[in-house]
N, C-alpha and C positions, 0 to 999 in steps of 0.2 A: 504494500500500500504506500504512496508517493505522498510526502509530508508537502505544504506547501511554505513557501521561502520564511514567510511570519511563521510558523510552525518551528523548523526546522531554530530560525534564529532563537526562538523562546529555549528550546529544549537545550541548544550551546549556552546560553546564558543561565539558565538551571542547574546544568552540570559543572560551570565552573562555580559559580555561589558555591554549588554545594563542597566541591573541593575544598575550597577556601575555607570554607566551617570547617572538615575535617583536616586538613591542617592546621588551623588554631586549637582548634581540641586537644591535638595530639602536642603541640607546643605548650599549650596550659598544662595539660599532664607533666611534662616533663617537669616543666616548671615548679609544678606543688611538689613532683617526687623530691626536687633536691631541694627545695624549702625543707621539707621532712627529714631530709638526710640532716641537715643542717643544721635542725633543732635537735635530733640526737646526738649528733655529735657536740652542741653547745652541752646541752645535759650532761653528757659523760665527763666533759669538765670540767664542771661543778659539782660533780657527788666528788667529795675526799677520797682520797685509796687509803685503806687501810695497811698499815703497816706489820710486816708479821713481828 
């Protein structure tokens, strides 16, 4: 079935949007994992070692 050129243009400008969210998402991601990294390893030192 043959799209017509408004068709065809909608469905390219769909597909990049949507790209584009799934590339920010996956950048947000990354971004909170090393915030998390970040604060665990702030934590780690701040708890004292104990001494044997």
């Amino acid at each position: 079935m043959h799209q017509s050129r408004k068709e065809q243009g909608l469905e390219r400008t769909s597909r990049r949007l949507l790209n584009a969210d799934r590339q920010e998402a996956i950048m947000l991601a990354r971004e909170e994992s090393n915030i998390e990294a970040g604060g665990e390893l702030g934590r780690a030192a701040a708890i004292p070692r104990k001494t044997p």
